[in-house]
C-alpha positions in Angstrom: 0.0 0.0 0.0 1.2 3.2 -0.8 2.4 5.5 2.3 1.6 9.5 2.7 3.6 12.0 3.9 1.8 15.4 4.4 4.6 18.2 5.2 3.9 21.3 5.7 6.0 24.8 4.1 5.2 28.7 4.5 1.5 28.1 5.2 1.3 25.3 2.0 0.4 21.8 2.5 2.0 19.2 0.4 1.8 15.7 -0.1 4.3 13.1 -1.2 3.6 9.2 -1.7 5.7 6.5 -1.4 5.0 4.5 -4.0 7.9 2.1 -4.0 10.7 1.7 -1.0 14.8 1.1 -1.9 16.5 3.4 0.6 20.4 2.2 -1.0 20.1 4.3 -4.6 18.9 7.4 -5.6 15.5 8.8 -4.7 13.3 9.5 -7.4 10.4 12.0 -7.0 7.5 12.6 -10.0 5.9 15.5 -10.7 2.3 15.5 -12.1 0.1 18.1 -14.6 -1.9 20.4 -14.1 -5.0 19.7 -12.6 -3.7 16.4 -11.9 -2.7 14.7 -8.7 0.2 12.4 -7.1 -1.8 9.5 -8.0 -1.6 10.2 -11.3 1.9 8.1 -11.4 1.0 4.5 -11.0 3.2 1.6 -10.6 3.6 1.0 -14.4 4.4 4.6 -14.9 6.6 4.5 -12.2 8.5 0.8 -13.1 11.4 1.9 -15.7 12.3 3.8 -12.0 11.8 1.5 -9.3 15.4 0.2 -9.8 17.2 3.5 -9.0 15.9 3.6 -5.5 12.7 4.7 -3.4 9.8 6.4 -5.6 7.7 9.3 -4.3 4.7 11.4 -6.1 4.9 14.7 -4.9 1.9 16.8 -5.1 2.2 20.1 -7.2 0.9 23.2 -5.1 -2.6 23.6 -4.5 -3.2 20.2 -6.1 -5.5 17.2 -4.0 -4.9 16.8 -1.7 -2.0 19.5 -1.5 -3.5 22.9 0.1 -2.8 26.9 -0.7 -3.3 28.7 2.3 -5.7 30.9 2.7 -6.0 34.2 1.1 -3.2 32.9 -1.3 -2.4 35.6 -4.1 -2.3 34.2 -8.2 0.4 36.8 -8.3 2.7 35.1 -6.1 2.1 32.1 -7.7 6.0 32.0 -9.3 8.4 29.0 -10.9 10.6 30.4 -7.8 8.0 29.3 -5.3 6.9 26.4 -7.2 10.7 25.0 -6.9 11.1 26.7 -3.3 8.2 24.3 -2.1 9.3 21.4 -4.4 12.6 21.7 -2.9 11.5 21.9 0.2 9.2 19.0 0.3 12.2 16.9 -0.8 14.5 17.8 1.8 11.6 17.0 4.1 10.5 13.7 2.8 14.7 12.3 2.0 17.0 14.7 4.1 20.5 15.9 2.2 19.8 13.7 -0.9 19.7 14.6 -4.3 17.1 13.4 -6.5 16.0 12.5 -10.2 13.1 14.5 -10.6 10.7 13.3 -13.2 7.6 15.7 -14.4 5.1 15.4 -17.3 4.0 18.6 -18.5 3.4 21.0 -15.4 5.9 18.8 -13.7 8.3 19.2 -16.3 7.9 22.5 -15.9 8.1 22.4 -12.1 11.4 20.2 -12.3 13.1 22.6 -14.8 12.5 25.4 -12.2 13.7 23.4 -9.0 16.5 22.7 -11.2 17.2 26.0 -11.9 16.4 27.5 -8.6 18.2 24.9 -6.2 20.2 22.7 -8.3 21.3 21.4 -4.8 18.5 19.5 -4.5 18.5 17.9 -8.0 21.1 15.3 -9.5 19.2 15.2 -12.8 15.5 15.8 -15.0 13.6 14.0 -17.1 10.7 16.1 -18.6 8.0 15.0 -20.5 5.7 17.4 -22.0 7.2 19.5 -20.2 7.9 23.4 -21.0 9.5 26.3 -20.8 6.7 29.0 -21.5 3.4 28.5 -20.2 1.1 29.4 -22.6 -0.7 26.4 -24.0 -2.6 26.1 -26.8 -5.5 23.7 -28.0 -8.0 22.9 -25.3 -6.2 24.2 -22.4 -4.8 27.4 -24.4 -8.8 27.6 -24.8 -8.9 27.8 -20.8 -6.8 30.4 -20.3 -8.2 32.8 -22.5 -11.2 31.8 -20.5 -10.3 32.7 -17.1 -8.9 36.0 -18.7 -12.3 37.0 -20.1 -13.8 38.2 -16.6 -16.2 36.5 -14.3 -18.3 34.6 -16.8 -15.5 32.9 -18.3 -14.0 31.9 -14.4 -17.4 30.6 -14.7 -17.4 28.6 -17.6 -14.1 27.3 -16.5 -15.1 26.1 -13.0 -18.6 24.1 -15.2 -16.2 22.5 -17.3 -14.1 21.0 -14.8 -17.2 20.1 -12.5 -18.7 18.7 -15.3 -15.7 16.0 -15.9 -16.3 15.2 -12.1 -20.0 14.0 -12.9 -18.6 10.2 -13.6 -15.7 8.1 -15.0 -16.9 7.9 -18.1 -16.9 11.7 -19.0 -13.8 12.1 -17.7 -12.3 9.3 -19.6 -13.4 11.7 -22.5 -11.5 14.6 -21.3 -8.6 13.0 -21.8 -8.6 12.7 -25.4 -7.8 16.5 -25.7 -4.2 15.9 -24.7 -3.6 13.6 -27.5 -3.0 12.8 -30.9 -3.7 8.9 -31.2 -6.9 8.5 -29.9 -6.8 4.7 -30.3 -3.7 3.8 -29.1 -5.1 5.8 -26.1 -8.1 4.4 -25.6 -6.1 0.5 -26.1 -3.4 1.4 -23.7 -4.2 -0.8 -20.3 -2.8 1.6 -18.2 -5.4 4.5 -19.1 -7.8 2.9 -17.7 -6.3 2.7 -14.4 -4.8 6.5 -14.2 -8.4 7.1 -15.2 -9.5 5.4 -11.9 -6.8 6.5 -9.7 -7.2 10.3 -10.5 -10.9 10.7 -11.1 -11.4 11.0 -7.1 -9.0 13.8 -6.8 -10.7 15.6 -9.9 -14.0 15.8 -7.9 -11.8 17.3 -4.9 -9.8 19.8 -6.6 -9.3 23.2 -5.3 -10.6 25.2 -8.6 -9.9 28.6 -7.4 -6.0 27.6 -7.4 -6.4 26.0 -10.5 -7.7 29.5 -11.6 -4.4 31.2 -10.5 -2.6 28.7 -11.8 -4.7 29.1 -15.3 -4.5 33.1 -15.2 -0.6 33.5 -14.1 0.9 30.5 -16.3 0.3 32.5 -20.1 3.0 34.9 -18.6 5.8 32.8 -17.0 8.7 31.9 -19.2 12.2 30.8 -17.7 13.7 30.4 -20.8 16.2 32.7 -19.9 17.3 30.7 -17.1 17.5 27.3 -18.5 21.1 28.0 -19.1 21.6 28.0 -15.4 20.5 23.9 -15.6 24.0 21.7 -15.8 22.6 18.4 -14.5 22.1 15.4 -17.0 18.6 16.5 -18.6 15.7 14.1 -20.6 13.3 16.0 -22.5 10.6 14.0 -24.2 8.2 15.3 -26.5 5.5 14.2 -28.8 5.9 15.8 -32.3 1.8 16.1 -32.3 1.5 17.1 -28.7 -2.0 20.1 -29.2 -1.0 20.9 -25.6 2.4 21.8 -25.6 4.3 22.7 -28.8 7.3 20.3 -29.8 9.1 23.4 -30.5 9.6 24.1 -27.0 11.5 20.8 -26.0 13.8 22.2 -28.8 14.1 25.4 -27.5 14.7 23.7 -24.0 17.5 21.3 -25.7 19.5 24.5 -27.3 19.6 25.9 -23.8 20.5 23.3 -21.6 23.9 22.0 -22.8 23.4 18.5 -20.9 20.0 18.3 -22.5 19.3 15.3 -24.6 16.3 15.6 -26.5 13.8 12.5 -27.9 11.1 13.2 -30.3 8.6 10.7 -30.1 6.7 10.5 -33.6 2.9 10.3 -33.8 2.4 11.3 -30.4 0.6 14.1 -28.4 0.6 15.1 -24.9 1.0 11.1 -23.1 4.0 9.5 -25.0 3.7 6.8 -22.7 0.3 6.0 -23.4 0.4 6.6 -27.3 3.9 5.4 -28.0 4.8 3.2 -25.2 7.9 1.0 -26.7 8.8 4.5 -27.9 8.8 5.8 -24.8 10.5 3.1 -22.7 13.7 3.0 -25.0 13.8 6.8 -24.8 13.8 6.1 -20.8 15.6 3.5 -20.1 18.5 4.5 -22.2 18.6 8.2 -20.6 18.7 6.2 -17.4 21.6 3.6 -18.5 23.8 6.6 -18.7 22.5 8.6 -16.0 22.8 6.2 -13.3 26.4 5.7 -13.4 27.3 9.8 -12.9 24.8 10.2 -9.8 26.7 10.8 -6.6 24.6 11.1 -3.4 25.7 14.5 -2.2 24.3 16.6 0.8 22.9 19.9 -0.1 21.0 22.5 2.1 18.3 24.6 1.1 19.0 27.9 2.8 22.3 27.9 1.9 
């Protein structure tokens, strides 16, 4: 059974699951999407891992069951925090380790920034989906104009997301926005059970915080900073991905000098779930030459 860890930073609760226990290699922690939650990553998500070392799911802020506090400002809603609180949460849940953070989409987003932010706390990234600049485009480019159209469109947001709460089935639907192969989607076993794993935490989501997260993201861009990143990097992307544009993974991979970049053909938004041989290879040979230069230095946050 999976093990929770609630920790608690500058007024913001966070979550992280243990999803599988090896305390003698490197940790590795996975970052969700938006609107998603830690139980997005399921044990065949999280298998090409499981042989590095213990495996945690960290919530993203203000996602189920993670908690803004109260009164929290969009504005202040920064990738500075974001990695602050991801950072944070690591040192809290594995001490003075560093970790392989692994992200899809948001997450990738999120690791990029903890990487860039306190590369103390990170020995390397694998992004998938994962971006630089946040404006989207295709159906969740159509939310944030939304949310920027005054109260009527907050509105409309908030129906749309309740409405994929109403039962499995609709939200099964949902999912087919992110994607490009529809079938291979809808054949892939493990849909089905990220389907059930996440729908719960859909119906509890905090939509106010997704609004700030909806209404700040169109302006954040770190591309100016990837430079910064120096740690082995994985960036995955799907060449048909409606979500996220396969130019940014390119735009990542010209930045960060340690960056190797893997185009997977044919696929949107889930590589693993549209392309999965595609997407193990792409994996598991990042990892064969990753896990040879990770050294399991202390680091400290403040400093």
């Amino acid at each position: 059974m999976d093990k929770s860890l609630e920790i608690e930073i500058e007024g913001h609760r966070l979550t992280a699951v243990l999803t599988h226990s090896d305390n003698s290699g490197i940790p590795v922690f996975f970052l969700h999407g938006i609107t998603g939650s830690p139980y997005f990553w399921t044990p065949e998500l999280t298998s090409p891992f499981q042989h590095l070392g213990s495996c945690y799911s960290l919530s993203l802020p203000g996602h189920f069951p993670a908690v803004l506090p109260r009164g929290f400002p969009a504005a202040c809603l920064t990738p500075e925090l974001i990695a602050r609180l991801i950072a944070g949460a690591i040192q809290k849940t594995v001490g003075n380790r560093k970790v392989l953070l692994v992200g899809h989409s948001t997450g990738g987003f999120a690791a990029l920034s903890t990487a860039i932010y306190y590369p103390e706390a990170v020995a390397g990234i694998i992004s998938i989906a994962g971006f630089c600049r946040g404006q989207w485009t295709g159906a969740l480019g159509l939310m944030q104009w939304l949310v920027r159209q005054g109260s009527i469109g907050r509105a409309v947001f908030k129906k749309t997301y309740r409405l994929g709460g109403v039962n499995r089935a609709i939200f099964r639907m949902f999912w087919h926005v992110y994607v490009n192969d529809h079938m291979a989607l809808s054949r892939h076993p493990g849909f089905a059970t990220v389907v059930n794993t996440t729908f719960p935490g859909l119906q509890k989501l905090d939509l106010d915080a997704m609004l700030s997260y909806f209404t700040v993201m169109p302006q954040i861009d770190i591309t100016p900073c990837l430079s910064k990143i120096t740690i082995p990097t994985c960036l995955i992307a799907g060449d048909k991905d409606p979500i996220v544009p396969p130019k940014q993974s390119a735009i990542m991979a010209e930045k960060i000098t340690t960056a190797r970049r893997v185009v997977v053909k044919g696929a949107g938004h889930l590589t693993f779930f549209e392309r999965p041989m595609e997407y193990r290879r792409a994996i598991d040979s990042w990892l064969t030459e990753f896990q040879p230069l990770y050294s399991n230095y202390p680091f400290n946050i403040s400093s």
